[in-house]
C-alpha positions in Angstrom: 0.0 0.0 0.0 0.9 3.4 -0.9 -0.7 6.7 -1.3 0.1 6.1 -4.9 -2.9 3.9 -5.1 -5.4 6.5 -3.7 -4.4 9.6 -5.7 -4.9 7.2 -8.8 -8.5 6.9 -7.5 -8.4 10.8 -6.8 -9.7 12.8 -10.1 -8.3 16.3 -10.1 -10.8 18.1 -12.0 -13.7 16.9 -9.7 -11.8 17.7 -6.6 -11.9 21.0 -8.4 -15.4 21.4 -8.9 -16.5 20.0 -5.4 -14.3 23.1 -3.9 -15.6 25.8 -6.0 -19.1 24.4 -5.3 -19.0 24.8 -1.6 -21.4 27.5 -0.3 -21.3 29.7 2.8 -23.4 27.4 4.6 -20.4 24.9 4.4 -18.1 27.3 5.2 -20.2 28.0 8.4 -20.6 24.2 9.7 -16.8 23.9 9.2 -16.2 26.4 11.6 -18.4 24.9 13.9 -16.8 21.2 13.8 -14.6 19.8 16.6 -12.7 17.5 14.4 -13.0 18.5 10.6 -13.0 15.9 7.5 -11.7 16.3 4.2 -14.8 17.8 3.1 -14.9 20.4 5.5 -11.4 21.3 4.7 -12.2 21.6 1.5 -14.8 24.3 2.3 -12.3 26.5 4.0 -10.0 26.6 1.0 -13.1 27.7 -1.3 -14.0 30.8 -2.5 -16.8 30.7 -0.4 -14.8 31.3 2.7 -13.2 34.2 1.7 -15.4 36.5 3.6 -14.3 34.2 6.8 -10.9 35.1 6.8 -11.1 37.0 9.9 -12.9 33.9 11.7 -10.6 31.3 10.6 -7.9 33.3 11.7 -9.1 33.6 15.1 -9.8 30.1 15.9 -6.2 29.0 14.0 -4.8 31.2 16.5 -6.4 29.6 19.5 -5.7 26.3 18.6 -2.1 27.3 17.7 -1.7 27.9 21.0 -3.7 25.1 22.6 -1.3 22.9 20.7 2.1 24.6 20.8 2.2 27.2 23.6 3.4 30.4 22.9 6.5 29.5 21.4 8.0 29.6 17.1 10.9 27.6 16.2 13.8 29.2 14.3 15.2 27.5 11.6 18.2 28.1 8.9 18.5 26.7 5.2 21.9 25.3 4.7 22.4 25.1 0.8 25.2 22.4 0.2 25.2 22.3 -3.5 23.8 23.8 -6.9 24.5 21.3 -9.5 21.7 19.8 -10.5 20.4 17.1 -13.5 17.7 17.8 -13.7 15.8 20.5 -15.9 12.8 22.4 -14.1 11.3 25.5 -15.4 10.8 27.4 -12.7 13.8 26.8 -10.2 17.3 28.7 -10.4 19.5 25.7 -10.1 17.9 24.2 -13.0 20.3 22.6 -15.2 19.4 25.1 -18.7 20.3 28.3 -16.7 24.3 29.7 -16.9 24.8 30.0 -13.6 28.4 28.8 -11.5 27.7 25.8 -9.9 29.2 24.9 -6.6 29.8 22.1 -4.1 30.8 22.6 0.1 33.7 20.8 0.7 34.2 19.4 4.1 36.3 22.7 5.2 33.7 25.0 3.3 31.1 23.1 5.1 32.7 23.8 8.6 33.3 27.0 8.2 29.5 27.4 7.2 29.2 25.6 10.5 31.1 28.2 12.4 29.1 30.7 10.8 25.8 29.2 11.8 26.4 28.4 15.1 27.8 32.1 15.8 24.3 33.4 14.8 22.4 30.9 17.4 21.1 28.6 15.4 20.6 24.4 16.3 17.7 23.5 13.5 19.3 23.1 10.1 17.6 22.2 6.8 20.1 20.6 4.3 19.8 21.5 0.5 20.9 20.6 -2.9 20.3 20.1 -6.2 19.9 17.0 -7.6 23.0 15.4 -8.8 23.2 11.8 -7.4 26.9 12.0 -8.8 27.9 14.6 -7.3 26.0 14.7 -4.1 24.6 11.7 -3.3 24.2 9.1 -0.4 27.7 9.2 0.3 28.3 13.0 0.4 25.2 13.1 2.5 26.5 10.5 5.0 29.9 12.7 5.1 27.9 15.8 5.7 25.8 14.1 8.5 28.4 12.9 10.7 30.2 16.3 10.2 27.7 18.0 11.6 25.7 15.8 14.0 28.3 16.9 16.7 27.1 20.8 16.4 23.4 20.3 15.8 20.4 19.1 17.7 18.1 19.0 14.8 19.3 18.3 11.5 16.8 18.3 8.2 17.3 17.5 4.7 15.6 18.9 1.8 17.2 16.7 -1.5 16.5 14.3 -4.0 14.5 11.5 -3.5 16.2 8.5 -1.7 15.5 4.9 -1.2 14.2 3.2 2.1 17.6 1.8 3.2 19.6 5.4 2.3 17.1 7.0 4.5 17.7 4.4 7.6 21.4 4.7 7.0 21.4 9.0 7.8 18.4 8.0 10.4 21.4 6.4 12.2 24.1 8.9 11.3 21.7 11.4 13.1 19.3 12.7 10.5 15.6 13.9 12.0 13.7 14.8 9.2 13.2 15.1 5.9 11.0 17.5 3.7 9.9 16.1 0.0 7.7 18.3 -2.0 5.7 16.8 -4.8 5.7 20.3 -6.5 2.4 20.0 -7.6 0.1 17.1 -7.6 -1.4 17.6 -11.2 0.2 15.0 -13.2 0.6 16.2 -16.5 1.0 20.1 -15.0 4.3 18.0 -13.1 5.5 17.2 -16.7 5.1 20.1 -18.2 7.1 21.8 -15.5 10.0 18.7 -15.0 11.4 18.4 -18.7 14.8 16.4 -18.1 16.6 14.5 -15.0 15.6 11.9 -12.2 12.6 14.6 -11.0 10.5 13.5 -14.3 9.6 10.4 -12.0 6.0 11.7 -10.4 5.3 8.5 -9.1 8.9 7.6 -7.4 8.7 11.0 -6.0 4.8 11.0 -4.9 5.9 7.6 -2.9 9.0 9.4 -1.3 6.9 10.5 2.1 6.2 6.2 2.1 9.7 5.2 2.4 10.3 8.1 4.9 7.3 6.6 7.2 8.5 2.7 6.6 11.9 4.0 7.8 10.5 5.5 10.8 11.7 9.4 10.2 10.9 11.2 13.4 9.5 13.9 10.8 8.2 14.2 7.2 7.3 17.3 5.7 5.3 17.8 2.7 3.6 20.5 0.7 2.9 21.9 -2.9 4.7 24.5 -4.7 2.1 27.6 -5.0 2.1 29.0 -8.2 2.3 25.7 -10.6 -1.3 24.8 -10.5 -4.4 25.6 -9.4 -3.3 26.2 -5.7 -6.6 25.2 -4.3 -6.8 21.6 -6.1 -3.4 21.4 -4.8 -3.7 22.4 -1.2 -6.5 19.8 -1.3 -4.2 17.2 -2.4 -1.4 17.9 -0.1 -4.5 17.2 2.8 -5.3 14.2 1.6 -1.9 13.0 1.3 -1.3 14.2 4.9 -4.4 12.5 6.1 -3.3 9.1 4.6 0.1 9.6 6.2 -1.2 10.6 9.4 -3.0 7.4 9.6 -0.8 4.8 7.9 2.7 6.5 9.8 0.9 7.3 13.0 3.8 7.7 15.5 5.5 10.4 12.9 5.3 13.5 12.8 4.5 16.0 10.1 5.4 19.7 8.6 3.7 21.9 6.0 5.5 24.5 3.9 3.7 27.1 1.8 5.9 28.1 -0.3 5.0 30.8 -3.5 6.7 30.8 -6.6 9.9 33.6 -5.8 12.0 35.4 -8.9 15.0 33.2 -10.0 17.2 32.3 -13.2 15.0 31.6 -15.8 11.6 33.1 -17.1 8.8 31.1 -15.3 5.5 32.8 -14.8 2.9 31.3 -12.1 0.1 29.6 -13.7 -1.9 30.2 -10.2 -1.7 33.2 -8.8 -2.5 33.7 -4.7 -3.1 36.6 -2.5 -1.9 37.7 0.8 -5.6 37.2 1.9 -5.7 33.8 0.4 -2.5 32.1 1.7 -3.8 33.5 5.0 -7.5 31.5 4.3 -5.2 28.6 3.4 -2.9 28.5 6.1 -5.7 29.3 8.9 -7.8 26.0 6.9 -4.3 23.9 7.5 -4.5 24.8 10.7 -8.1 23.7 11.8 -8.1 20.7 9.3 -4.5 19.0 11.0 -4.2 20.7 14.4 -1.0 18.8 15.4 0.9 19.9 12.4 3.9 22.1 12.2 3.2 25.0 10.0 6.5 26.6 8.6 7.0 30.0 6.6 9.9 30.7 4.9 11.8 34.2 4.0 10.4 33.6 0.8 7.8 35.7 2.1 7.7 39.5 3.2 8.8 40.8 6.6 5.5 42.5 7.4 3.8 39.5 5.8 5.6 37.0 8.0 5.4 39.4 11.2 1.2 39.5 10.1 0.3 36.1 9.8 3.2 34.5 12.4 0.5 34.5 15.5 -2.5 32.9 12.9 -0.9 29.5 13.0 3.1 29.8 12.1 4.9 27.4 14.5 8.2 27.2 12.3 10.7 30.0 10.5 13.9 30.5 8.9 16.0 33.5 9.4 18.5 35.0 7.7 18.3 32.3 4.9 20.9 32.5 1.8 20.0 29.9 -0.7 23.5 29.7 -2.7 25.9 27.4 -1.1 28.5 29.1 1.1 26.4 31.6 1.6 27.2 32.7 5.5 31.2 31.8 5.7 31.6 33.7 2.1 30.6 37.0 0.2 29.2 34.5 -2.4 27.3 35.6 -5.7 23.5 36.5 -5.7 24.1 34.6 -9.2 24.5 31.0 -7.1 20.7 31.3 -5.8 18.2 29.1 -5.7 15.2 31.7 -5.5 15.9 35.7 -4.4 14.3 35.7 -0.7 12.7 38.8 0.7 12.6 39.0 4.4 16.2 39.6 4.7 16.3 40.2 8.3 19.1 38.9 11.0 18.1 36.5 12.9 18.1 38.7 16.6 15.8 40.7 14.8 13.5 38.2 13.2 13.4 36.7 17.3 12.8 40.8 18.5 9.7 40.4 15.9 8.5 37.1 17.3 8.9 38.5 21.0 7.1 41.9 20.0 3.8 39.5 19.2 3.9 38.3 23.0 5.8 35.1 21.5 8.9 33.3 22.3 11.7 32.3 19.5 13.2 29.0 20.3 16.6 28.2 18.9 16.6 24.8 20.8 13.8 23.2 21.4 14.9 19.4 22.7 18.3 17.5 23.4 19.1 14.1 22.0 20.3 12.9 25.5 16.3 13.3 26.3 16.1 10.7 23.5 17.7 7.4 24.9 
């Protein structure tokens, strides 16, 4: 079993309709549930709640912190490598655009260290491209053990890896791993994917599957907003949750929402969203999967992030640079995956957090705690 097998029983376009169809009175019994299904998740995302915003946000915040106190977890991108295979329209390391590519060698990667852990941080998210030659499961059990030592909670945002490779970094020290499908429309996904391993919708759509028969502490997951129609996809994305949730019970899980930023290349989104909207969507998140982490990247604007931080967030990066090298070095704007925008430091990202009446956590558990 797999989710595979139920999103081939999932039909897009009448997922589609049965969102746009919802009416207000939807909208208004989903507010009201305890517990919501699917379907009532579905109405939250619909046009019809837009005049709910305000609502949803209130009783995303409450839950928010029922479930997680009054605290956010701070979080920095550590980007390891920009070569990539594979060819994908809208993402700067793709392999079409001219751009210098670069790999952390051991000494670049502790100096990158040094450079983190001077700033405060203990939660790193590991990035690449794609390039299995270049940076595959051996680099990445090299880069583990190198930094297991310095870091309580290490991440890993990178190709798709097999059951075993995953166990093997499980016991190297590796926590969690994010996998996003990108969008879950299949032939959108090809248009988008034209060349390299990432062509592969199913092998990647069954990625979060290995990760929960390995017995990750955490899987995150989530849909690229911009690709598709970001409703249908937000839908998806809950149903996949859902089936995880229940076949991987003792894991945990993470949602990103993360919009379409400027980077090499000439992408347009085919979807747009507003402020408003990714608000209605992440408040929805929220009530639909109250246990979930919600994280929001500096992707998004300061006084966007500062805005919607107390709705639901319970996760951020700070001070992110998405070139490799980018905190030991004066590297190239040229290297970058995506041009962020909330380029804050991180002591004043926390200042933001505390000025909200909430608490920035650098450290939020120990692995002796663990044993």
């Amino acid at each position: 079993m797999s989710f595979l097998e139920q999103f081939n029983q999932t039909d897009w376009d009448e997922l589609k309709i049965t969102i746009n169809s919802k009416s207000a009175n939807d909208v208004e019994q989903a507010l009201k549930a305890s517990r919501l299904t699917h379907d009532q998740f579905l109405a939250l995302i619909s046009p019809a709640a837009e005049p709910y915003v305000e609502q949803l946000a209130q009783k995303s915040m409450q839950l928010t912190r029922q479930r997680f106190g009054n605290t956010v977890q701070l979080y920095l991108p550590l980007y390891l490598s920009n070569k990539c295979t594979n060819i994908c329209t809208y993402c700067g390391f793709s392999l079409e655009n001219k751009i210098r590519r670069k790999t952390l060698s051991m000494t670049e990667l502790e100096n990158e260290t040094a450079a983190i852990k001077a700033m405060g941080f203990d939660h790193i998210l590991l990035v690449t491209g794609e390039a299995q030659g270049t940076v595959g499961i051996e680099y990445f059990k090299d880069v583990v053990k190198k930094l297991k030592p310095h870091f309580s909670h290490i991440t890993m945002e990178v190709q798709p890896l097999e059951q075993h490779e995953y166990e093997e970094l499980m016991e190297l020290g590796l926590d969690a791993v994010l996998v996003y499908q990108e969008t879950y429309h299949r032939s959108a996904y090809a248009k988008q994917h034209l060349r390299g391993s990432k062509m592969d919708f199913d092998y990647r759509l069954d990625t979060a599957d290995r990760l929960g028969k390995a017995g990750i502490d955490k899987i995150g997951i989530g849909a690229l907003i911009g690709l598709e129609d970001w409703r249908t996809d937000a839908a998806m994305v809950g149903l996949h949750l859902d089936y995880l949730e229940r076949t991987y019970w003792q894991t945990r899980y993470s949602l990103s929402f993360p919009r379409l930023r400027p980077c090499e290349g000439e992408f347009q989104p085919v979807s747009e969203i507003s402020d408003r909207q990714l608000v209605q969507l992440i408040c929805a998140y929220r009530l639909f999967k109250p246990e979930a982490e919600l994280s929001l990247s500096t992707r998004e604007s300061e006084s966007f992030r500062d805005n919607v931080l107390p709705l639901g967030i319970t996760t951020m990066s700070a001070y992110s640079k998405t070139q490799p090298g980018g905190y030991a070095e004066d590297t190239p704007s040229s290297l970058e995956q995506f041009a962020i925008d909330d380029g804050r430091r991180p002591e004043a990202v926390a200042e933001a957090i505390k000025s909200k009446g909430l608490e920035a956590v650098w450290k939020d558990w120990d692995s002796s705690y663990s044993h």
